[in-house]
C-alpha positions in Angstrom: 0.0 0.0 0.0 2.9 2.4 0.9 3.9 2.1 -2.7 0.5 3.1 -4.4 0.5 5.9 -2.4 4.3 7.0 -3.0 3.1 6.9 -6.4 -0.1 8.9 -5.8 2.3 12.0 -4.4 4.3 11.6 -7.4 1.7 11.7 -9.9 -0.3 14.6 -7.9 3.4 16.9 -8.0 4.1 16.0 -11.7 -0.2 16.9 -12.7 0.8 20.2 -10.5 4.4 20.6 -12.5 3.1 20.3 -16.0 0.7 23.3 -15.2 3.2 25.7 -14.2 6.0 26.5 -11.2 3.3 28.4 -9.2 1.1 25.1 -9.2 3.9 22.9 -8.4 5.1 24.9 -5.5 1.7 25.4 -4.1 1.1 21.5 -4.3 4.3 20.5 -3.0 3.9 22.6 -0.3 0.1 21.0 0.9 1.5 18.0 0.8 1.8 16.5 4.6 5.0 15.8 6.4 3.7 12.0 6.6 2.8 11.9 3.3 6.7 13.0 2.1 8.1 10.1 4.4 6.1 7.5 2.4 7.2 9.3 -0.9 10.8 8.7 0.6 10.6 5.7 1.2 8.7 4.3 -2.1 12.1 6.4 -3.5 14.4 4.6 -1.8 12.9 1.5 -2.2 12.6 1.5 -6.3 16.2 3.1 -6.1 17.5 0.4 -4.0 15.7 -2.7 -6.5 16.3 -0.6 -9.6 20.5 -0.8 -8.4 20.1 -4.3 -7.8 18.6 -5.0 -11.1 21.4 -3.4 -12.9 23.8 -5.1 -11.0 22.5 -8.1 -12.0 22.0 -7.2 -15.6 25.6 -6.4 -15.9 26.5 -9.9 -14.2 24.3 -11.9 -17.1 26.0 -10.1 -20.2 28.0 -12.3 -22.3 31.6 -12.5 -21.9 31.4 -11.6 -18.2 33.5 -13.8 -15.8 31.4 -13.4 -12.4 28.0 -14.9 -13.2 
């Protein structure tokens, strides 16, 4: 659930960015303190598995010694 909701907050500040600055600040800002610690950590967390991920791509390419 914490990640459909980091990905609410996202979606809500890029509708607010692709009106204009004014929009985006005024969003950002109503957003609640709570509500920026599960956008955090939904960051972290696709950060963390999208490193892992490449990591593991660049272990499966032909031609590379530590499979």
């Amino acid at each position: 659930m914490q990640g459909i909701h980091g990905i609410n907050i996202l979606q809500k500040l890029n509708k607010a960015s692709a009106k204009n600055m004014d929009a985006f600040v005024n969003t950002a800002q109503a957003i609640p303190d709570k509500d920026y610690e599960h956008l955090l950590q939904y960051l972290a967390n696709m950060t963390t598995f999208a490193m892992s991920e490449l990591e593991m791509r660049k272990r499966k390419k032909p031609g590379n010694l530590s499979h």
